[in-house]
N, CA and C atoms of all chains as a GROMACS GRO file, in nm:
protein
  558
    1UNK      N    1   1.013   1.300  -1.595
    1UNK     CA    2   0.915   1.270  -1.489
    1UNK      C    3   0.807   1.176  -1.539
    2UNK      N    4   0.756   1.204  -1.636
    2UNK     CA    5   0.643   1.142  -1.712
    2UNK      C    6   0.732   1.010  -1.744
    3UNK      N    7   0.813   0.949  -1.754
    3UNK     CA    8   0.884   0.811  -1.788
    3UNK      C    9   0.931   0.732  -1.667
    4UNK      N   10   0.956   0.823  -1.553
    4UNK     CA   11   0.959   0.756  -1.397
    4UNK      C   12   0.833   0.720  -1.386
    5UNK      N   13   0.685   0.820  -1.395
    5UNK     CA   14   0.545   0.765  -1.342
    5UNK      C   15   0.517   0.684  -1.414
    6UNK      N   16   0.555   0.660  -1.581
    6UNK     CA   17   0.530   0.510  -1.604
    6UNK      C   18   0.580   0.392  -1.560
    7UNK      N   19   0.720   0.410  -1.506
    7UNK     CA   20   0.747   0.302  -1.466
    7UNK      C   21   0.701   0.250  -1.338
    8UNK      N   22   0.655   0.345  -1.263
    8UNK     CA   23   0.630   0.306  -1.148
    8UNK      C   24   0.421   0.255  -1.137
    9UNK      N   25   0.407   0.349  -1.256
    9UNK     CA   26   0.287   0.263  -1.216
    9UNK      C   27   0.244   0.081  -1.285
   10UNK      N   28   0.370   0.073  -1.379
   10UNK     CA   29   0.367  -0.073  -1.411
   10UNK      C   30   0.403  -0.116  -1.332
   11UNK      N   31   0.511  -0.094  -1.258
   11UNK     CA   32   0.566  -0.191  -1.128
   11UNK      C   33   0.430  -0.212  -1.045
   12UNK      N   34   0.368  -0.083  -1.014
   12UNK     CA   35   0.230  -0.121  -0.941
   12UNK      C   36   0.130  -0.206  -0.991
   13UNK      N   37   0.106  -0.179  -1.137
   13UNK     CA   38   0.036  -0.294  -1.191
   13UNK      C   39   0.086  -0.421  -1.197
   14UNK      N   40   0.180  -0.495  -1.196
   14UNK     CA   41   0.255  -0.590  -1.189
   14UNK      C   42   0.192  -0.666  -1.028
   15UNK      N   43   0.263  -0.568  -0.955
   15UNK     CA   44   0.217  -0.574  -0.830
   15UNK      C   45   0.085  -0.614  -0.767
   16UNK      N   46  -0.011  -0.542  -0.838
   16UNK     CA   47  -0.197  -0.581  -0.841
   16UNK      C   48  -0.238  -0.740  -0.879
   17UNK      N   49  -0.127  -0.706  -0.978
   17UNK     CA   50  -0.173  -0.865  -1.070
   17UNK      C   51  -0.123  -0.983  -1.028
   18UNK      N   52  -0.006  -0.987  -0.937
   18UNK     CA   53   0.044  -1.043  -0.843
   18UNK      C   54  -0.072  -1.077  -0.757
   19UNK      N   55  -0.093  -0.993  -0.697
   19UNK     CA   56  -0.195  -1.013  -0.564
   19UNK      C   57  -0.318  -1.050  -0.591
   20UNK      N   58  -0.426  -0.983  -0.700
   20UNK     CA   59  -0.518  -1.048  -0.787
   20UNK      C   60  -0.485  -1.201  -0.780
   21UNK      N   61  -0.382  -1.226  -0.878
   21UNK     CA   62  -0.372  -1.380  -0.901
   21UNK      C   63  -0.376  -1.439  -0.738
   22UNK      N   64  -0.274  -1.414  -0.621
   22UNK     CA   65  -0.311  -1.492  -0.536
   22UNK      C   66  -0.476  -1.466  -0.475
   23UNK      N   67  -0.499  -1.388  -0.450
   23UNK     CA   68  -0.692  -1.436  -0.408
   23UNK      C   69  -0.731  -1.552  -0.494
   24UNK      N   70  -0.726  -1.554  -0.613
   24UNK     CA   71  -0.810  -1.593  -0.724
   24UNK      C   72  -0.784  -1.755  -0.671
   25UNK      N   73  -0.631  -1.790  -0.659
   25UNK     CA   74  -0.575  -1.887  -0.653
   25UNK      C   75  -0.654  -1.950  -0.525
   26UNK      N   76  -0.629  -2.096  -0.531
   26UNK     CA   77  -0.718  -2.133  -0.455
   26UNK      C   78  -0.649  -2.130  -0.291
   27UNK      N   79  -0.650  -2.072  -0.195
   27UNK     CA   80  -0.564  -2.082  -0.107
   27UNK      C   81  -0.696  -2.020   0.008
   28UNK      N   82  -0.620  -2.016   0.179
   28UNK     CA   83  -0.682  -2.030   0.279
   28UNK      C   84  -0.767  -1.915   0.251
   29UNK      N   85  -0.870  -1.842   0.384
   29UNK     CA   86  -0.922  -1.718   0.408
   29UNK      C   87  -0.774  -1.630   0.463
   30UNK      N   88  -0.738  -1.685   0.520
   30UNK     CA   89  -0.634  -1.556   0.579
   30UNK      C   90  -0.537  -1.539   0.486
   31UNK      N   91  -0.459  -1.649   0.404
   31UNK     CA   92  -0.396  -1.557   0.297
   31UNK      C   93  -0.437  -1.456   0.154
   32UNK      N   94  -0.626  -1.476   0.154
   32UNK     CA   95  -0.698  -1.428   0.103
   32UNK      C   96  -0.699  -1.286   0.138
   33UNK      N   97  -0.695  -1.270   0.299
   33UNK     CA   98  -0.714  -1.169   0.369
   33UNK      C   99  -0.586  -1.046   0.344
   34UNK      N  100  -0.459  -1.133   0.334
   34UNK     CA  101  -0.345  -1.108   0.373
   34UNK      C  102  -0.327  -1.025   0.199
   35UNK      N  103  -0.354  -1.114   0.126
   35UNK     CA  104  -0.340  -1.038  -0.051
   35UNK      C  105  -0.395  -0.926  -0.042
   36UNK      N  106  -0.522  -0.905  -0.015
   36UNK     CA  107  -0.622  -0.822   0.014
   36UNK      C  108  -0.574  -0.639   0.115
   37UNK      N  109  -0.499  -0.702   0.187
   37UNK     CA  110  -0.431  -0.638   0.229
   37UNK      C  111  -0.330  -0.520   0.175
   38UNK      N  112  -0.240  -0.625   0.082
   38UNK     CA  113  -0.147  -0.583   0.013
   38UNK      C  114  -0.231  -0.487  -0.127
   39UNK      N  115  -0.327  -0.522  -0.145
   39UNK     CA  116  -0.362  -0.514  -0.311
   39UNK      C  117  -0.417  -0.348  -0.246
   40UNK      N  118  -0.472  -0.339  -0.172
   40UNK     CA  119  -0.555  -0.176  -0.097
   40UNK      C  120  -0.413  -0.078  -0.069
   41UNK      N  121  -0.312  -0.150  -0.003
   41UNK     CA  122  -0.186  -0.062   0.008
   41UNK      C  123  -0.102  -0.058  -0.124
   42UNK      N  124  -0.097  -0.111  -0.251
   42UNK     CA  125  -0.069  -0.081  -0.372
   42UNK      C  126  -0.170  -0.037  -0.460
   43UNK      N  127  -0.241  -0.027  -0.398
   43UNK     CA  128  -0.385   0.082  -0.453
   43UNK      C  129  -0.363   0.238  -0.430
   44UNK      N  130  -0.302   0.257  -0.305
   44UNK     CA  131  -0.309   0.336  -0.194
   44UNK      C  132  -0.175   0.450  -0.284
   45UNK      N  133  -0.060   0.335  -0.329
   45UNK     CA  134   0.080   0.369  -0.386
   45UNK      C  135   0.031   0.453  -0.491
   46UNK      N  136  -0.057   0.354  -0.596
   46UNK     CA  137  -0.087   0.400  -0.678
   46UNK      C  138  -0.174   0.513  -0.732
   47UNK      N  139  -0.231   0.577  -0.634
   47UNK     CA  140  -0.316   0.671  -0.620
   47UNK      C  141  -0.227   0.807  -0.608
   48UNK      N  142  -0.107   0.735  -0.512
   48UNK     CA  143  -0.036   0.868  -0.446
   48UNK      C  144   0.041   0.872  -0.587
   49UNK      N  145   0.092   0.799  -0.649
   49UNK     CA  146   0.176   0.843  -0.771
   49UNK      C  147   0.090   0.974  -0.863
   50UNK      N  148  -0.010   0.883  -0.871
   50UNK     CA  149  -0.074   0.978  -1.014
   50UNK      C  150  -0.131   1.086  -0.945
   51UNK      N  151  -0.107   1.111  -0.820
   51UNK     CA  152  -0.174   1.233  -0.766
   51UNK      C  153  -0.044   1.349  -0.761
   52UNK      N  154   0.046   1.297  -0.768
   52UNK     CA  155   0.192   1.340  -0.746
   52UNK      C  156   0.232   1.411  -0.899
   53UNK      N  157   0.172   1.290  -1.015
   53UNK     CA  158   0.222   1.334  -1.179
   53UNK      C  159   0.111   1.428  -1.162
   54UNK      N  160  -0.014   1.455  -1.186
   54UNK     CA  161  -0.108   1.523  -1.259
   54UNK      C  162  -0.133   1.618  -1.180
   55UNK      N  163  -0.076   1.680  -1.037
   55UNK     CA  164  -0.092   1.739  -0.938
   55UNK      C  165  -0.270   1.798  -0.906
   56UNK      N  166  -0.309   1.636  -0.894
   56UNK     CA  167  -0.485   1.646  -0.898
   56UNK      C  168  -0.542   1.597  -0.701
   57UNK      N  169  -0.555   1.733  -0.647
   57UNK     CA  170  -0.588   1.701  -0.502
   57UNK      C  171  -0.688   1.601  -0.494
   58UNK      N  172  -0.810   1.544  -0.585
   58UNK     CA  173  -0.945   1.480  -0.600
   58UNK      C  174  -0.846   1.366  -0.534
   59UNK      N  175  -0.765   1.275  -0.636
   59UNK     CA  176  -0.688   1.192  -0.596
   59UNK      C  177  -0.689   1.166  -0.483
   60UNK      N  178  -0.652   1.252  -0.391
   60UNK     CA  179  -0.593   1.232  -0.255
   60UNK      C  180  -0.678   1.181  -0.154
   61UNK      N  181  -0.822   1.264  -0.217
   61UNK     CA  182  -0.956   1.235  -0.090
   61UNK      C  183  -0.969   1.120  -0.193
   62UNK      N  184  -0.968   0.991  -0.272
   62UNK     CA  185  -1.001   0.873  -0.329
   62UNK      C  186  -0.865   0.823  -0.219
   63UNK      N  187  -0.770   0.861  -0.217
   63UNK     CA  188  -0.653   0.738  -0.155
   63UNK      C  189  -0.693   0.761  -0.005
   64UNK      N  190  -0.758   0.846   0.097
   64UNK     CA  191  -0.800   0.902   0.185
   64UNK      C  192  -0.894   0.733   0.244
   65UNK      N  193  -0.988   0.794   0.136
   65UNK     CA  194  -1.087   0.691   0.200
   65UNK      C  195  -1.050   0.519   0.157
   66UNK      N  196  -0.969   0.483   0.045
   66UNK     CA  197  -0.941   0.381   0.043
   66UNK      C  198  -0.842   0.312   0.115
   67UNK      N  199  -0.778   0.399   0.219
   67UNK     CA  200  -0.701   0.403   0.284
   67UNK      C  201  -0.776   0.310   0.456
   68UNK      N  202  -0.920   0.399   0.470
   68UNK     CA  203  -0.976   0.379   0.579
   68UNK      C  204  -1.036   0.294   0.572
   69UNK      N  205  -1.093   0.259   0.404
   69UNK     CA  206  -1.173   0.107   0.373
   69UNK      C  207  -1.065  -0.010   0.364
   70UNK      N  208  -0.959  -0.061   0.375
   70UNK     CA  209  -0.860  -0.110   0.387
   70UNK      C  210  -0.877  -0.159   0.498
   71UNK      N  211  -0.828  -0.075   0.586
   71UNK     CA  212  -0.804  -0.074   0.724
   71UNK      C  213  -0.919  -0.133   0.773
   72UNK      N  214  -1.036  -0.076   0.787
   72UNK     CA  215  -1.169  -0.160   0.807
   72UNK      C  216  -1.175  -0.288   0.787
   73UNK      N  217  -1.158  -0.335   0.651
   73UNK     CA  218  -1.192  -0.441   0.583
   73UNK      C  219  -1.086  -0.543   0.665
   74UNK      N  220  -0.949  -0.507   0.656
   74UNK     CA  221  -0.869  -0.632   0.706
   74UNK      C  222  -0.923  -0.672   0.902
   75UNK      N  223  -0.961  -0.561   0.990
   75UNK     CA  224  -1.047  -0.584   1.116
   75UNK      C  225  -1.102  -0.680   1.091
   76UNK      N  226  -1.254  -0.659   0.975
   76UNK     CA  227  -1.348  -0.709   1.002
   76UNK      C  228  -1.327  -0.845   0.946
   77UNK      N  229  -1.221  -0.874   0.864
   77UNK     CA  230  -1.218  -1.022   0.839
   77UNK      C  231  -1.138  -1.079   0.937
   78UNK      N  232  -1.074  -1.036   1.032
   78UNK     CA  233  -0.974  -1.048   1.109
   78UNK      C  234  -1.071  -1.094   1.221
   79UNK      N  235  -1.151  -0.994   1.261
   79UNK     CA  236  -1.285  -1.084   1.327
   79UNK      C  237  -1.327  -1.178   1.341
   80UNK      N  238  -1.418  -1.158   1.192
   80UNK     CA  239  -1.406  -1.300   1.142
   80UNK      C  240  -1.360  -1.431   1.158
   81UNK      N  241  -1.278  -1.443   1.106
   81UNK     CA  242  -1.176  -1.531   1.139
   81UNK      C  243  -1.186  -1.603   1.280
   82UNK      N  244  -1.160  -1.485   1.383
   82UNK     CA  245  -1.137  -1.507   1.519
   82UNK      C  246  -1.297  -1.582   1.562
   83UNK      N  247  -1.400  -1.510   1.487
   83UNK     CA  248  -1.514  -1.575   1.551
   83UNK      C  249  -1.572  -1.694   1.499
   84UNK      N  250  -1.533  -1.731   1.395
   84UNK     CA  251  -1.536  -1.846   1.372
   84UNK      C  252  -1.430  -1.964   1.384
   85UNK      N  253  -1.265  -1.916   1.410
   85UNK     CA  254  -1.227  -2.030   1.513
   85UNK      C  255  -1.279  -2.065   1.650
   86UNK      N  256  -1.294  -1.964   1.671
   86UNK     CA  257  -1.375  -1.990   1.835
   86UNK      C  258  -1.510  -2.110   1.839
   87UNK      N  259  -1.612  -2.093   1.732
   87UNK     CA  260  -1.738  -2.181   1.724
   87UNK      C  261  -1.676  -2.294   1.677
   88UNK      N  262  -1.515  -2.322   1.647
   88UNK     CA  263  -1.558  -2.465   1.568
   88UNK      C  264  -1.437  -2.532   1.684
   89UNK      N  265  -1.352  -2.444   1.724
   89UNK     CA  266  -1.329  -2.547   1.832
   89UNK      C  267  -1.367  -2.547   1.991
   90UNK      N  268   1.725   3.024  -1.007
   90UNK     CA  269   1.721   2.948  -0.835
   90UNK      C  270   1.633   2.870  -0.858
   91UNK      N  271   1.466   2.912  -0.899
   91UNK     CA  272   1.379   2.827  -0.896
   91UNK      C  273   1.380   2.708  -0.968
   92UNK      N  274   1.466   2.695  -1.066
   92UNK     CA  275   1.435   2.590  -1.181
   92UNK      C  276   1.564   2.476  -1.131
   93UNK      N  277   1.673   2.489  -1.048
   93UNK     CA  278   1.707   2.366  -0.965
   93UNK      C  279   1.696   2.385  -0.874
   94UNK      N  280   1.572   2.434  -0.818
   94UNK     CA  281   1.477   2.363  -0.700
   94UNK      C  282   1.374   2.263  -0.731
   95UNK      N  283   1.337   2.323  -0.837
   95UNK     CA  284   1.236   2.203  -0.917
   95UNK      C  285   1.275   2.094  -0.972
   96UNK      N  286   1.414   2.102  -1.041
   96UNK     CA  287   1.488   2.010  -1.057
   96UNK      C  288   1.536   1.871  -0.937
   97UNK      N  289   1.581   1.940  -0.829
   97UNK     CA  290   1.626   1.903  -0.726
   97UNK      C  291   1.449   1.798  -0.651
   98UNK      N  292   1.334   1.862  -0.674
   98UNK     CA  293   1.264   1.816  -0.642
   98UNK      C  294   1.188   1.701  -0.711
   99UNK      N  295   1.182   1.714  -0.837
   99UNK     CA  296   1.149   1.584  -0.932
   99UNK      C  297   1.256   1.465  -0.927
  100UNK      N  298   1.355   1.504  -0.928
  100UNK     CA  299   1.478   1.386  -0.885
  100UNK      C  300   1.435   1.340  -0.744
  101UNK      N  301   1.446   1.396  -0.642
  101UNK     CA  302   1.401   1.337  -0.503
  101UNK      C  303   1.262   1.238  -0.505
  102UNK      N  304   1.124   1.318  -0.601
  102UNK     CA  305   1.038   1.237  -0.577
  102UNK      C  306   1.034   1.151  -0.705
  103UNK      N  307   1.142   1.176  -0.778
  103UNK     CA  308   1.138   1.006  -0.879
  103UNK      C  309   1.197   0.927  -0.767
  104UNK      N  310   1.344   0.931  -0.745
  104UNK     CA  311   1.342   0.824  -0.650
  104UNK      C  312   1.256   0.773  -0.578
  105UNK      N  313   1.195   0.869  -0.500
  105UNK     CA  314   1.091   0.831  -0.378
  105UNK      C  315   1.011   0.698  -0.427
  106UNK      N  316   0.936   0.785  -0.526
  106UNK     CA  317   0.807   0.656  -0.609
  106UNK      C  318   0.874   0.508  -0.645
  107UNK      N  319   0.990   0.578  -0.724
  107UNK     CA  320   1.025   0.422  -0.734
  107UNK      C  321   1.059   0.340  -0.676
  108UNK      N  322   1.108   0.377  -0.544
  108UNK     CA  323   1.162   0.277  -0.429
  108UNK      C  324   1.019   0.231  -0.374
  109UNK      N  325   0.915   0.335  -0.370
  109UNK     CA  326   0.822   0.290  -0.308
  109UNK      C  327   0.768   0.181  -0.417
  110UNK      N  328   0.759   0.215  -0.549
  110UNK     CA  329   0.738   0.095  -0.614
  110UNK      C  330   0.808  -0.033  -0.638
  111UNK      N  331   0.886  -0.036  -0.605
  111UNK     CA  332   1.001  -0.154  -0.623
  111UNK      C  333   0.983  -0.203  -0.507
  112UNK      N  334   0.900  -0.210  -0.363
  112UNK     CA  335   0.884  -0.209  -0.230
  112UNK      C  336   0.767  -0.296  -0.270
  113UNK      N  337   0.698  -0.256  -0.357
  113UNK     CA  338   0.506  -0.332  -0.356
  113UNK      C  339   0.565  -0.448  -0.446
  114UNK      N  340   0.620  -0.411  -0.600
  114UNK     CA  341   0.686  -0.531  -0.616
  114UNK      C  342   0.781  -0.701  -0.538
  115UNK      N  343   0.856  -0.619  -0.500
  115UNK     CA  344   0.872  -0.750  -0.428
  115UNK      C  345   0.799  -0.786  -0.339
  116UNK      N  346   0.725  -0.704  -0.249
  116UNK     CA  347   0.607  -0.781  -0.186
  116UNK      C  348   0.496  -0.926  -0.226
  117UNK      N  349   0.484  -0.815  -0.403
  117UNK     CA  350   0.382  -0.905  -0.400
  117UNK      C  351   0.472  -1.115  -0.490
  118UNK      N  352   0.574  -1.037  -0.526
  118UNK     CA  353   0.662  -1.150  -0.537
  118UNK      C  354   0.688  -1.245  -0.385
  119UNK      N  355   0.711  -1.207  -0.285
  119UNK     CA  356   0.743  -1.212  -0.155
  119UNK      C  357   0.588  -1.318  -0.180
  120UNK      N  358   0.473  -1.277  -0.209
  120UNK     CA  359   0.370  -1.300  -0.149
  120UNK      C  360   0.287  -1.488  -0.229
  121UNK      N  361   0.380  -1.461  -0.314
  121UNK     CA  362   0.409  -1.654  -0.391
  121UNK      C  363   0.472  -1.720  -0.346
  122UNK      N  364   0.605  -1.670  -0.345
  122UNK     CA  365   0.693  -1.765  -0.328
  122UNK      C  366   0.733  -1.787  -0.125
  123UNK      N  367   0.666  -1.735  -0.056
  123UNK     CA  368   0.685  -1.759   0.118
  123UNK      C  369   0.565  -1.857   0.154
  124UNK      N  370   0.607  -1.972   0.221
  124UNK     CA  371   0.564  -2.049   0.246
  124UNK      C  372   0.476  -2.019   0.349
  125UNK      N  373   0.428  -2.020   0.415
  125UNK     CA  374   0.322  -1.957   0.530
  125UNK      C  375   0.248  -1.903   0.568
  126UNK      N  376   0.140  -1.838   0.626
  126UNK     CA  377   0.087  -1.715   0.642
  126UNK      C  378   0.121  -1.611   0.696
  127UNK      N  379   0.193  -1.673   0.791
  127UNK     CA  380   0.246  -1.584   0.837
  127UNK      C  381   0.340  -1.527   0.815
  128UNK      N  382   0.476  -1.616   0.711
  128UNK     CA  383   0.553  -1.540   0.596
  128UNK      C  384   0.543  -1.462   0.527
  129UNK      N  385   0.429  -1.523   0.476
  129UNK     CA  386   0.334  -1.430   0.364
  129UNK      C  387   0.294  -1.261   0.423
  130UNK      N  388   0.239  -1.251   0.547
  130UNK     CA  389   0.271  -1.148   0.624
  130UNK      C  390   0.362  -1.069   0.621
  131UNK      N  391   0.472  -1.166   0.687
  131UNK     CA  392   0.632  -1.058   0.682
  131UNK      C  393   0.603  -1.006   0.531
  132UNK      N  394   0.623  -1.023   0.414
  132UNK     CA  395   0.662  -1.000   0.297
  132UNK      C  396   0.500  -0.884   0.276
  133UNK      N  397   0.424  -0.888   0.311
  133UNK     CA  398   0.288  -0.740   0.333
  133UNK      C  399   0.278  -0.646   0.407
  134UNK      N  400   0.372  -0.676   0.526
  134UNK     CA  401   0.347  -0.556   0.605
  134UNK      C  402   0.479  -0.473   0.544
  135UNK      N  403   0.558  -0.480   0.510
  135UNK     CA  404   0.657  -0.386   0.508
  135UNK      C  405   0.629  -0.280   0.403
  136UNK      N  406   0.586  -0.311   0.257
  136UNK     CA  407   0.546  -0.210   0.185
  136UNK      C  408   0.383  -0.147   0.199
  137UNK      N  409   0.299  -0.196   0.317
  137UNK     CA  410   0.201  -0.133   0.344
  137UNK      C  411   0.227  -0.015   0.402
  138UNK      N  412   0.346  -0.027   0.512
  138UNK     CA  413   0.368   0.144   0.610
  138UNK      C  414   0.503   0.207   0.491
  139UNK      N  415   0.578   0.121   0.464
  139UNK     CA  416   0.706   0.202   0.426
  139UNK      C  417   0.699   0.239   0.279
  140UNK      N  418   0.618   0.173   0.174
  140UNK     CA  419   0.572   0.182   0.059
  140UNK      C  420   0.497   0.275   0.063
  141UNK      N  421   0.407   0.312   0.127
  141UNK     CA  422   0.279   0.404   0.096
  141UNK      C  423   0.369   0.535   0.161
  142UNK      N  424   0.467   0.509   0.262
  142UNK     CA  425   0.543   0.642   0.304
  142UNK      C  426   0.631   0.688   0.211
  143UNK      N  427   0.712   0.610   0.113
  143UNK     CA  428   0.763   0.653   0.005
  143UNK      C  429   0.717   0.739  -0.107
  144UNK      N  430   0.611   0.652  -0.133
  144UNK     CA  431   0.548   0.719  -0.238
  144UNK      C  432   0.420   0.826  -0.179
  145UNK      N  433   0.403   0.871  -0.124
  145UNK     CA  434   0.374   1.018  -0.019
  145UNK      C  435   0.422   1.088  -0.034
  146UNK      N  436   0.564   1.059  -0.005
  146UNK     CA  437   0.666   1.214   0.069
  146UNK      C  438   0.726   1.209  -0.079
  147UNK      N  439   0.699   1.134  -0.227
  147UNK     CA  440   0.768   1.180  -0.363
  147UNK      C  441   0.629   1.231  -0.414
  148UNK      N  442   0.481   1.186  -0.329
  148UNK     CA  443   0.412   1.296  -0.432
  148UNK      C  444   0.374   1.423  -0.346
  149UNK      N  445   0.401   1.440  -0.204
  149UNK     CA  446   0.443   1.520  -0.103
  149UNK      C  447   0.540   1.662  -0.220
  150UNK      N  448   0.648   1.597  -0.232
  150UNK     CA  449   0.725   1.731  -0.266
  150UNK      C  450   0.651   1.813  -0.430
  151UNK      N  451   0.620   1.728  -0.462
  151UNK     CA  452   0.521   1.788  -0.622
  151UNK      C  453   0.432   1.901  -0.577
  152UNK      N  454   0.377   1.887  -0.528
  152UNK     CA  455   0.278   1.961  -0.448
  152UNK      C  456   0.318   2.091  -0.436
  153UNK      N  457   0.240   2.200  -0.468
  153UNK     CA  458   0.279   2.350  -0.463
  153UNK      C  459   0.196   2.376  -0.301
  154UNK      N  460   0.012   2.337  -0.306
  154UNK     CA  461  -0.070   2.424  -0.278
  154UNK      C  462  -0.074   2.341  -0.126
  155UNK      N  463  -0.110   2.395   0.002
  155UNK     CA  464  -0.097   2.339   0.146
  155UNK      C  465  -0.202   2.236   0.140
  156UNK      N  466  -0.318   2.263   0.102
  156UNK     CA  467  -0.457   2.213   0.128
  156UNK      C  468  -0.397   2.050   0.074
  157UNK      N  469  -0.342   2.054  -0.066
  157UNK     CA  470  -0.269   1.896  -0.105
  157UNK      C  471  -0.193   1.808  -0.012
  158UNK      N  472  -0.075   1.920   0.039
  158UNK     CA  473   0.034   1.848   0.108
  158UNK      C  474  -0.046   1.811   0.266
  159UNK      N  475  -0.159   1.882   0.291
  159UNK     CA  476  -0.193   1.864   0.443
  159UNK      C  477  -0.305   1.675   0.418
  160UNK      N  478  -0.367   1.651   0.304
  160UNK     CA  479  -0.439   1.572   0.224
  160UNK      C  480  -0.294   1.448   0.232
  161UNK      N  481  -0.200   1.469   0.152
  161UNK     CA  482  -0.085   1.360   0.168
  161UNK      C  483  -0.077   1.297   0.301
  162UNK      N  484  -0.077   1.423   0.390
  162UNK     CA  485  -0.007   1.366   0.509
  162UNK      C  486  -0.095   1.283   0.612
  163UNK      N  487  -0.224   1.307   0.592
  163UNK     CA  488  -0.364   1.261   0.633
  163UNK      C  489  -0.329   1.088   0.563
  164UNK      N  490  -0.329   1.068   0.499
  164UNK     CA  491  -0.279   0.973   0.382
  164UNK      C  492  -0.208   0.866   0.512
  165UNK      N  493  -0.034   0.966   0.464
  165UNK     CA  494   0.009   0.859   0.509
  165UNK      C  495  -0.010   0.848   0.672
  166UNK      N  496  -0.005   0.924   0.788
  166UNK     CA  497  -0.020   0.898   0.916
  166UNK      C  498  -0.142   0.764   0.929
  167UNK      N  499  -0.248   0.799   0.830
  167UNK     CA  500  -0.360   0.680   0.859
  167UNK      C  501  -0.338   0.539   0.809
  168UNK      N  502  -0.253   0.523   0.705
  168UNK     CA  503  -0.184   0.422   0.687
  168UNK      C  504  -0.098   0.380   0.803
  169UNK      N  505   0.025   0.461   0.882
  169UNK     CA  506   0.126   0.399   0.959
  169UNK      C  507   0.055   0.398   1.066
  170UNK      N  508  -0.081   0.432   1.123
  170UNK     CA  509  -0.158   0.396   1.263
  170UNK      C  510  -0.213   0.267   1.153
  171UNK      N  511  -0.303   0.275   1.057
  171UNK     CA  512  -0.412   0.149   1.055
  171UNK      C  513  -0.327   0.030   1.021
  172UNK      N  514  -0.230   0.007   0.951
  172UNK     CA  515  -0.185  -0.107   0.855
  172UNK      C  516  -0.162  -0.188   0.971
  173UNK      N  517  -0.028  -0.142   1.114
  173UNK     CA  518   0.013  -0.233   1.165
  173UNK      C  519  -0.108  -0.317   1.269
  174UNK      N  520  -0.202  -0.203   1.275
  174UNK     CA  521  -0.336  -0.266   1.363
  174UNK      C  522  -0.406  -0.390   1.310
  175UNK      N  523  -0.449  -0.356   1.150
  175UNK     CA  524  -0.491  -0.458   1.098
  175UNK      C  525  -0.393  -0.592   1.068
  176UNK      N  526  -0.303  -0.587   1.061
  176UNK     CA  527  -0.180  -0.672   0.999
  176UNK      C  528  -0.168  -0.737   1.151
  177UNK      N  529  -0.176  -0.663   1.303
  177UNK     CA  530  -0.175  -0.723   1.385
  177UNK      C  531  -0.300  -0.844   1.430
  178UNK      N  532  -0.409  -0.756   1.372
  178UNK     CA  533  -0.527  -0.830   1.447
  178UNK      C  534  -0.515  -0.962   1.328
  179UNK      N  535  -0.494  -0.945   1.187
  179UNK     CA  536  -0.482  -1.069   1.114
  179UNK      C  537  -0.400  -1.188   1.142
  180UNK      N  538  -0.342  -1.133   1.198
  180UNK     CA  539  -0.194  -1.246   1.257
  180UNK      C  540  -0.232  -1.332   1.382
  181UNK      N  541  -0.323  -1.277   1.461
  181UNK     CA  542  -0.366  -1.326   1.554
  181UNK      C  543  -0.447  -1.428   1.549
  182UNK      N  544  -0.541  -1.326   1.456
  182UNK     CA  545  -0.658  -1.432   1.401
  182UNK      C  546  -0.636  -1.540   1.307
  183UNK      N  547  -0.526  -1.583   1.266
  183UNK     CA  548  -0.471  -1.670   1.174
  183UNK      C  549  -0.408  -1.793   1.268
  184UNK      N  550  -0.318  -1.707   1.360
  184UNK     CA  551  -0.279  -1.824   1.441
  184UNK      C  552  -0.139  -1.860   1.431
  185UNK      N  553  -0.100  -1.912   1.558
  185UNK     CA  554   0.057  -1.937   1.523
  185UNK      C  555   0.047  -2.080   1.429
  186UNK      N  556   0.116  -2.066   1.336
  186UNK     CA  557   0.155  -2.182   1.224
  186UNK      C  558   0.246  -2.166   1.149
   0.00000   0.00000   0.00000
């Protein structure tokens, strides 16, 4: 068990660092948005793994709320977005 | 009895995790190499609902005590309502291109 949760949480780190690198990279707001996206739901993975190995409930209320700050966050840039195409054309 | 049930259950949620991890992986591979934003999309939404449901229901079965497994499931239901909402309203707001 302990040699599956390593592997899976490198795949997740792999995964982070993936998505890290694209924000960083110089590219639009919405595929900024879109990484951003991805990087909170492999956050989300990764939370549920090690909550799964160390059978630690704390875990769960951390993937809980990063779950709902996610969700928030992609709205409000999604907003965004929308309200500032609107002012420029 | 009990000890290949436990058996039976660490095998189920290794798979689980790892599919769910091998799911964020290619995503975020998906998420270089697709030309578009809205490509780039296709290749995020799928391990946001089905990734985070994988790896749930493999740390779902670990779980002895209710108060955990009722905490998982809070988890994932708020993921498979929020992801496609946000993933929808982003798509919109991006634009057909």
């Amino acid at each position: 068990m302990k040699l599956v949760v390593t592997i899976c949480l490198v795949m997740l780190v792999i995964a982070g660092a993936l998505g890290v690198a694209r924000i960083v990279r110089r590219s639009t707001l919405g595929d900024r948005a879109v990484a951003f996206d991805m990087l909170t739901s492999v956050l989300t993975c990764a939370l549920l793994v090690s909550a799964g190995y160390l059978q630690d409930g704390l875990l769960l209320d951390l993937a809980i709320v990063l779950g709902l700050l996610g969700f928030i966050a992609s709205v409000t840039i999604a907003r965004f977005i929308e309200a500032r195409n609107g002012t420029e054309s | 009895m009990n000890d290949v049930l436990m058996a039976v259950c660490d095998v189920a949620s290794a798979v689980l995790m790892l599919s769910g991890s091998l799911l964020a992986v290619i995503s975020s591979i998906g998420i270089h190499r697709l030309g578009s934003t809205r490509a780039r999309m296709h290749a995020t939404t799928k391990p946001a609902t089905l990734g985070v449901l994988l790896c749930g229901v493999g740390a779902l079965v670990q779980f002895a005590d209710v108060s955990d497994i009722a905490k998982v499931l809070v988890v994932v239901i708020l993921q498979l309502v929020g992801a496609p909402i946000g993933s929808h309203m982003l798509g919109r707001a991006v634009g057909g291109k």
